[in-house]
VOKESE-312481 format. One record per residue: residue number from 1; residue in three letters; x negated, y negated, z of N, C-alpha, C, O in turn. Coordinates in nm, 4 decimals, decimal comma. Layout:
VOKESE-312481
(node NUM; Ala; (X; Y; Z); (X; Y; Z); (X; Y; Z); (X; Y; Z))
...
***
This chain:
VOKESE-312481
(node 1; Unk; (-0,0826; 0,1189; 0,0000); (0,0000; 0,0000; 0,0000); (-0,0874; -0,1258; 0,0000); (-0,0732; -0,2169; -0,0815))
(node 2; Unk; (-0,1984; -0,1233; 0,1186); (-0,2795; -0,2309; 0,0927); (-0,3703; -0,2769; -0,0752); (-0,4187; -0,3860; -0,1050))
(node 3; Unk; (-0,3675; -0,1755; -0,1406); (-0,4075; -0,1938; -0,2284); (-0,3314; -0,2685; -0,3597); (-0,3850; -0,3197; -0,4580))
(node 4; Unk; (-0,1850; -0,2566; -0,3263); (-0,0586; -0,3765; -0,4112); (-0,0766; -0,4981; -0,3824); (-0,0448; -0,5839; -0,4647))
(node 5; Unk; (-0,1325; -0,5334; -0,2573); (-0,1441; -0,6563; -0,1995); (-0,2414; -0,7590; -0,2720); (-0,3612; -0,7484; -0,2982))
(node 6; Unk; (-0,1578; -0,8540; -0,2940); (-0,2505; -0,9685; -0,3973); (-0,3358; -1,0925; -0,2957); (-0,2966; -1,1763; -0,2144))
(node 7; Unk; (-0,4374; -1,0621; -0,3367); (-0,5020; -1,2172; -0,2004); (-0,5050; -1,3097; -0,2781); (-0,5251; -1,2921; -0,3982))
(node 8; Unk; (-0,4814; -1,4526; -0,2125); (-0,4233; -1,5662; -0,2808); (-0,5865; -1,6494; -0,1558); (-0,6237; -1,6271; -0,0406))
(node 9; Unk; (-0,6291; -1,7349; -0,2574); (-0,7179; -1,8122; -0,1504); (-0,6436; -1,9797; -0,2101); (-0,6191; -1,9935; -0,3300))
(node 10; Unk; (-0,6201; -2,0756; -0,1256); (-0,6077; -2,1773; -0,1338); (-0,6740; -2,3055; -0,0763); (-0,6600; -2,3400; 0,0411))
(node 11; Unk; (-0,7337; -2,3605; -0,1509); (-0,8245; -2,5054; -0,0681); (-0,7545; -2,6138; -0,0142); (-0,7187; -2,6692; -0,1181))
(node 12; Unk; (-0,7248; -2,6598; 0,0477); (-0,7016; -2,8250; 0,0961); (-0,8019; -2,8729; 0,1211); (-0,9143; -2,8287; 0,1448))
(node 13; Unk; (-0,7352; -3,0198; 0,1125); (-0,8152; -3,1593; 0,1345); (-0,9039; -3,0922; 0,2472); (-0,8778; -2,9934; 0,3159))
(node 14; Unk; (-1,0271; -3,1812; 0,2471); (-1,1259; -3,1268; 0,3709); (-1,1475; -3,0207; 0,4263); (-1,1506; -2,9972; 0,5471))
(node 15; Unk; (-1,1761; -2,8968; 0,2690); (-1,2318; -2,8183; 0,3131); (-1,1272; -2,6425; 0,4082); (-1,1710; -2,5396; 0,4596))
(node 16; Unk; (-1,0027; -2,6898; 0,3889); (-0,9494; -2,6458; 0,4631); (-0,8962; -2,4939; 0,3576); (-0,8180; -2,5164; 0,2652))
(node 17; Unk; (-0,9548; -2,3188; 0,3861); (-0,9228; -2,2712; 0,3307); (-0,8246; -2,1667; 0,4044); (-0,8357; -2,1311; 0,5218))
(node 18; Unk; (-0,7057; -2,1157; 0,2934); (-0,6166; -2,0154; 0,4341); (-0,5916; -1,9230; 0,2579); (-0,5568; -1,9682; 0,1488))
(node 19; Unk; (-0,6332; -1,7657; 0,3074); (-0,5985; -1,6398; 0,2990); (-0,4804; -1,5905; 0,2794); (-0,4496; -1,5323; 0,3834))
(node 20; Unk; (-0,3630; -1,5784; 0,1712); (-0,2430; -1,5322; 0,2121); (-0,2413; -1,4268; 0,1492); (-0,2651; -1,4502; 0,0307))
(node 21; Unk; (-0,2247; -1,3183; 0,1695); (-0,1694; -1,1704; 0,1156); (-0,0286; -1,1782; 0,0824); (0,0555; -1,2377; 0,1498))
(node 22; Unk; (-0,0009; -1,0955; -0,0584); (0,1337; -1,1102; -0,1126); (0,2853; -1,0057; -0,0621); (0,3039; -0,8869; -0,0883))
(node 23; Unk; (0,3471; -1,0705; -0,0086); (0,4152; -0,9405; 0,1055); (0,5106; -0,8900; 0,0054); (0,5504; -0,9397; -0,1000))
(node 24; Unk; (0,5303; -0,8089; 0,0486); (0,6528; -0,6697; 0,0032); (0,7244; -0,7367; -0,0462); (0,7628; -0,8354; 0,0165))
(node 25; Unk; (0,7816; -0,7075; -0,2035); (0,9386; -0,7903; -0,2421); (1,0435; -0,7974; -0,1475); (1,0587; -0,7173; -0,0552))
(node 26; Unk; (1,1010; -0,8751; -0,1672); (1,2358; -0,9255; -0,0813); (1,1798; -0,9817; 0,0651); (1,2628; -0,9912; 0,1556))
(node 27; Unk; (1,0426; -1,0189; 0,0911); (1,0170; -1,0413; 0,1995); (0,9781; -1,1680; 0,1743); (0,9130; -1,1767; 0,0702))
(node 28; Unk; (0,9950; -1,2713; 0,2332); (0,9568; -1,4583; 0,2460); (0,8183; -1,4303; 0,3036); (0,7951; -1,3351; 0,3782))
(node 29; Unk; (0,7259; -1,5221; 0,2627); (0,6139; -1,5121; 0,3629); (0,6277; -1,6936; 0,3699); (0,6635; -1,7847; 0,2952))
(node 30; Unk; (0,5832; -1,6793; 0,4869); (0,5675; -1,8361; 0,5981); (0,3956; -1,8418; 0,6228); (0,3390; -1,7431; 0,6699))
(node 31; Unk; (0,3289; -1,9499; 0,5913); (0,2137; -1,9751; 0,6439); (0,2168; -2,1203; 0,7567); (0,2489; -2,2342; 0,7228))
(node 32; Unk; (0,1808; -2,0830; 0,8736); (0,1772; -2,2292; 0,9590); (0,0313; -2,2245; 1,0134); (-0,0387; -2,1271; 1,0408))
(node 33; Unk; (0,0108; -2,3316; 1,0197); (-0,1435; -2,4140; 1,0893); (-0,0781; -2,4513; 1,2473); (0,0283; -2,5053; 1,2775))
(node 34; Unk; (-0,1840; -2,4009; 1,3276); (-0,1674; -2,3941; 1,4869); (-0,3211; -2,4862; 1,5370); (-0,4361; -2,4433; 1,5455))
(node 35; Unk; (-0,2726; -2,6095; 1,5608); (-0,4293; -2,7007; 1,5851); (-0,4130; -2,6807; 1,7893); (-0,3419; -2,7255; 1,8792))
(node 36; Unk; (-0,5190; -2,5942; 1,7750); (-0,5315; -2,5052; 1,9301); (-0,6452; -2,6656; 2,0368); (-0,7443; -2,7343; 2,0120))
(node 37; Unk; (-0,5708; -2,6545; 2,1227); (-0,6203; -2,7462; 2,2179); (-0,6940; -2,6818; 2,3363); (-0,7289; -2,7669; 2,4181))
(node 38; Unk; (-0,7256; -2,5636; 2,3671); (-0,7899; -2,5451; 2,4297); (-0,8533; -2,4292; 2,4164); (-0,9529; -2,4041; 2,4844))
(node 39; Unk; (-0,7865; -2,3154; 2,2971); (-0,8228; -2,1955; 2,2757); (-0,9110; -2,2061; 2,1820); (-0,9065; -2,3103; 2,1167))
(node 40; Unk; (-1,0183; -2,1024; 2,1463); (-1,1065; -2,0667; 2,0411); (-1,0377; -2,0043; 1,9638); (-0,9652; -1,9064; 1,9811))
(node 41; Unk; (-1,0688; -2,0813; 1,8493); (-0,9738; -2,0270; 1,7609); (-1,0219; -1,9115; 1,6778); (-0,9369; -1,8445; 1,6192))
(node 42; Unk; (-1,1496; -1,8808; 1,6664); (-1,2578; -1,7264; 1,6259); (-1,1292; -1,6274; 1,7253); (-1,0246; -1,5829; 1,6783))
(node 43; Unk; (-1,1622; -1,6174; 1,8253); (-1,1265; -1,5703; 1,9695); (-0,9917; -1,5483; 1,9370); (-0,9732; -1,4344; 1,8943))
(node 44; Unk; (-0,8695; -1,6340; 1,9440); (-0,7395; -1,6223; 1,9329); (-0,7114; -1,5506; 1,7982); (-0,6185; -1,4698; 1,7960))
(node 45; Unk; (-0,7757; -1,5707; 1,6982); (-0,7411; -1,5145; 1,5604); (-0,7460; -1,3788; 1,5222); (-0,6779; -1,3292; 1,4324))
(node 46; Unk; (-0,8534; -1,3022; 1,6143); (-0,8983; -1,1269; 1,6480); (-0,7423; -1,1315; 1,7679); (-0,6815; -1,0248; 1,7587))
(node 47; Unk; (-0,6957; -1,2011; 1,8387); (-0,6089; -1,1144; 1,9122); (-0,4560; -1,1194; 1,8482); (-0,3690; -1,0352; 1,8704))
(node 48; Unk; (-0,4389; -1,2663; 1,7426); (-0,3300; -1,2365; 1,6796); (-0,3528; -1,1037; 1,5717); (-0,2843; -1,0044; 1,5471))
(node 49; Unk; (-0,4568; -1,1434; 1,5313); (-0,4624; -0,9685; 1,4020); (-0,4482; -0,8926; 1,4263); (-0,4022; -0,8047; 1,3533))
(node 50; Unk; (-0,4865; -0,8760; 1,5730); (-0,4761; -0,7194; 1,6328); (-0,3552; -0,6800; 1,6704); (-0,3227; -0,5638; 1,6461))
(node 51; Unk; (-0,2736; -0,7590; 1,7302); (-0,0987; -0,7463; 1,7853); (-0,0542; -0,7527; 1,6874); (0,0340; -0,6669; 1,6918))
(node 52; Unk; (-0,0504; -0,8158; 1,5529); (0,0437; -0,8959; 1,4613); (-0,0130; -0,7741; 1,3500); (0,0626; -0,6793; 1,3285))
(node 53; Unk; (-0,1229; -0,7785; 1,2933); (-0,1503; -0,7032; 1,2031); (-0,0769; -0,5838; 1,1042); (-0,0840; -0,5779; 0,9815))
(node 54; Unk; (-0,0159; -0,5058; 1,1813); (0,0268; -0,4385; 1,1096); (0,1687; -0,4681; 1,0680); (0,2424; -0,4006; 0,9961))
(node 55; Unk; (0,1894; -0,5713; 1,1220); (0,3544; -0,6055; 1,1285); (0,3148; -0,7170; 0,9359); (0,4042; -0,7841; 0,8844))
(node 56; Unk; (0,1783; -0,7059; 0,8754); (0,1476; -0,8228; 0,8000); (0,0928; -0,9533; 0,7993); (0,0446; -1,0118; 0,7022))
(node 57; Unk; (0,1032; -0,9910; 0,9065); (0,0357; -1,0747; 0,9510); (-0,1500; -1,1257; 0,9210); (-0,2428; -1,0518; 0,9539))
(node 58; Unk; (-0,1696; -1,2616; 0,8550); (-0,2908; -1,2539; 0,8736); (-0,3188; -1,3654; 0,9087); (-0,2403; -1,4562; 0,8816))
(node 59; Unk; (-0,4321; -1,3905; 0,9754); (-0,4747; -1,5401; 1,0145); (-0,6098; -1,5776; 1,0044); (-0,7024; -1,5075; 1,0453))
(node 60; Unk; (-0,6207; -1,6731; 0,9575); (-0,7612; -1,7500; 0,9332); (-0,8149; -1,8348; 0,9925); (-0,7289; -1,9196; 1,0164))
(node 61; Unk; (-0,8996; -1,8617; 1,0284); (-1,0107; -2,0121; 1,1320); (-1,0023; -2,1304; 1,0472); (-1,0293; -2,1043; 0,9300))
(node 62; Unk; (-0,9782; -2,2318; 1,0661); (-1,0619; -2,3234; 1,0263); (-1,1453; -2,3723; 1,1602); (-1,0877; -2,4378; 1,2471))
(node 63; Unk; (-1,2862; -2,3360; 1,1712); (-1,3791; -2,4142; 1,2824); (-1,3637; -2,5432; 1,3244); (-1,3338; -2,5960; 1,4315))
(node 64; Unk; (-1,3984; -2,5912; 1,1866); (-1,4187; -2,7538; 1,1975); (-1,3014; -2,8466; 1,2862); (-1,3217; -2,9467; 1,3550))
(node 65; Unk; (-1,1706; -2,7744; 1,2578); (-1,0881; -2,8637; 1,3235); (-1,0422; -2,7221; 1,4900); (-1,0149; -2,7531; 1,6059))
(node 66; Unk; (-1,0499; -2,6135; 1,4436); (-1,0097; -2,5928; 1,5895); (-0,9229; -2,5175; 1,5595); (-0,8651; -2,4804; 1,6616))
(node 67; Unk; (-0,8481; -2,4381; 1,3972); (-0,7079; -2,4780; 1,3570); (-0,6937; -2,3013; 1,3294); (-0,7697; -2,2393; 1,2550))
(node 68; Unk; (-0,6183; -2,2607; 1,3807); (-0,5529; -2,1019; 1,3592); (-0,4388; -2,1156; 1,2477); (-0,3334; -2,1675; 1,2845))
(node 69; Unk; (-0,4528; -2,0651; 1,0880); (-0,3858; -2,0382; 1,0258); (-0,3496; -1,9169; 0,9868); (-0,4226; -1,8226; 0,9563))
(node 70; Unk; (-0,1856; -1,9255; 0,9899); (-0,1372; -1,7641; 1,0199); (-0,0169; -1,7593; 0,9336); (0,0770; -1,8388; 0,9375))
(node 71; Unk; (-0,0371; -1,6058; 0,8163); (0,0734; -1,6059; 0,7277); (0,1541; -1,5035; 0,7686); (0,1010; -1,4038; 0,8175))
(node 72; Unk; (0,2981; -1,5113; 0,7550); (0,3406; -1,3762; 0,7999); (0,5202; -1,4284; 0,7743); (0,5729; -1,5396; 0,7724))
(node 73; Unk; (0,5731; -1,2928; 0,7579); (0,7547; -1,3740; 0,7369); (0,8029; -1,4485; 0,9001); (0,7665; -1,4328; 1,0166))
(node 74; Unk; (0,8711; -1,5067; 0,8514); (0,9790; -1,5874; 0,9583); (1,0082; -1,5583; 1,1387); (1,0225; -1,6244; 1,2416))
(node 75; Unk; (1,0060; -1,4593; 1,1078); (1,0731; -1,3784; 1,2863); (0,9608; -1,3610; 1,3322); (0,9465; -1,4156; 1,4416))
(node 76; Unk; (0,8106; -1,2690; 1,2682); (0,7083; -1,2128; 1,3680); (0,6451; -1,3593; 1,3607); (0,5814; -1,3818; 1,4637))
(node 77; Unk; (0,6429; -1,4798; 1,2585); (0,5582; -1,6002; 1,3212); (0,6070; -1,6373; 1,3863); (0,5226; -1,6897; 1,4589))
(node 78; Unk; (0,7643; -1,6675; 1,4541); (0,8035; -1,7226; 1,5789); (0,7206; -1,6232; 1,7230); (0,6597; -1,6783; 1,8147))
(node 79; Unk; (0,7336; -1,5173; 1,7136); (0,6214; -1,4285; 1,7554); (0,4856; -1,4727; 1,8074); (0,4495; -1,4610; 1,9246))
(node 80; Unk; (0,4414; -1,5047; 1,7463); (0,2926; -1,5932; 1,7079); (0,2804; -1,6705; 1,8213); (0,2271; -1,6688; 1,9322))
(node 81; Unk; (0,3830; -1,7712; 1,7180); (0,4174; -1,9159; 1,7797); (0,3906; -1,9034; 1,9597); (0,3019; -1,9440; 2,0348))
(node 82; Unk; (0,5204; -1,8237; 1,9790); (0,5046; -1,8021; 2,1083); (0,3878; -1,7500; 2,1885); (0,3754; -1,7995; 2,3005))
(node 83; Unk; (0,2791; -1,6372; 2,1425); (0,1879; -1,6077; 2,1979); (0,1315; -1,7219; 2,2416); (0,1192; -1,7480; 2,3613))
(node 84; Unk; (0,0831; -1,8180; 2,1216); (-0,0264; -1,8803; 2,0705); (-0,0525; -2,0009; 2,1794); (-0,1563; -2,0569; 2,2146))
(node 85; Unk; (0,1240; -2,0220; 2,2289); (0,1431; -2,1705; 2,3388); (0,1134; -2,0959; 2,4667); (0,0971; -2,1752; 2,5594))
(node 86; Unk; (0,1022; -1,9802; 2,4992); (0,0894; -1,9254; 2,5942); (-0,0192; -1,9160; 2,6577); (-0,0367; -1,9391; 2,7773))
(node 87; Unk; (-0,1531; -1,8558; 2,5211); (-0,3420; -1,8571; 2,5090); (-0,3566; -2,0032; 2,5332); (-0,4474; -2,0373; 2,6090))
(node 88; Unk; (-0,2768; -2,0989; 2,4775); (-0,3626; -2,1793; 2,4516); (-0,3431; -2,3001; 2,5758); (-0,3835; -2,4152; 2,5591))
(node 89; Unk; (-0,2915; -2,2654; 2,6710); (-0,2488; -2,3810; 2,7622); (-0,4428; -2,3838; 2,8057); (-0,5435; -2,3253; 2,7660))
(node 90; Unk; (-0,4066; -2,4952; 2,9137); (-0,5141; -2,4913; 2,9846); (-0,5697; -2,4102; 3,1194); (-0,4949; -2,3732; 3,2099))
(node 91; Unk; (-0,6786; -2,3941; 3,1176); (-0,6968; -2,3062; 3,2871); (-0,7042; -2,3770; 3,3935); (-0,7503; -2,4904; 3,4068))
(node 92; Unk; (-0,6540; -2,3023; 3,4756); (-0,5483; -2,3540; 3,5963); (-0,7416; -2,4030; 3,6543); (-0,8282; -2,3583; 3,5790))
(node 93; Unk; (-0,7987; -2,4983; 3,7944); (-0,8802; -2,5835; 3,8291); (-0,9401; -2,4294; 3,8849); (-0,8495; -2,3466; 3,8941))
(node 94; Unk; (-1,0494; -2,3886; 3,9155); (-1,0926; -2,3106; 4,0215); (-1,1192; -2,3506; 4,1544); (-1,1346; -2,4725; 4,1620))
(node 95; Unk; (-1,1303; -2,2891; 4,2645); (-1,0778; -2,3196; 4,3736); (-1,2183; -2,3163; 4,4474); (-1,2255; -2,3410; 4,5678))
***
């Protein structure tokens, strides 16, 4: 199956590149940019692939800004979404 899959690379302004794999007919794919405020986004991007992955899901770094881009249909990126505000709060002061 992985082998039907078409990779699409796309550039934006400044450098900005995101990865989308072509999903199953009849399936929408959604790509959103997540600009992470406190999480590593190397770091966060291995733990969305790993949970999300087989569900289709893929996500890409941009370093420079900090920025987790993640393609995947509609329902498992609300999914995401939600992990992503969860990693990415801040850590509580140590004591």
């Amino acid at each position: 199956m992985r082998s039907q899959l078409l990779a699409l690379a796309l550039v934006l302004a400044g450098g900005l590149t995101i990865s989308v794999a072509q999903p199953p007919p009849g399936v929408p794919r959604t790509v959103k940019i997540f600009m992470l405020k406190n999480a590593d986004a190397v770091k966060l991007g291995d733990t969305v692939t790993t949970i999300f992955g087989r569900q289709g899901v893929t996500a890409t770094v941009d370093a420079r800004t900090n920025a987790l881009i993640v393609a995947g249909d509609a329902e498992t990126l609300e999914e995401v979404r939600k992990l992503i505000a969860e990693l990415d709060k801040p850590l509580p002061p140590r004591k």
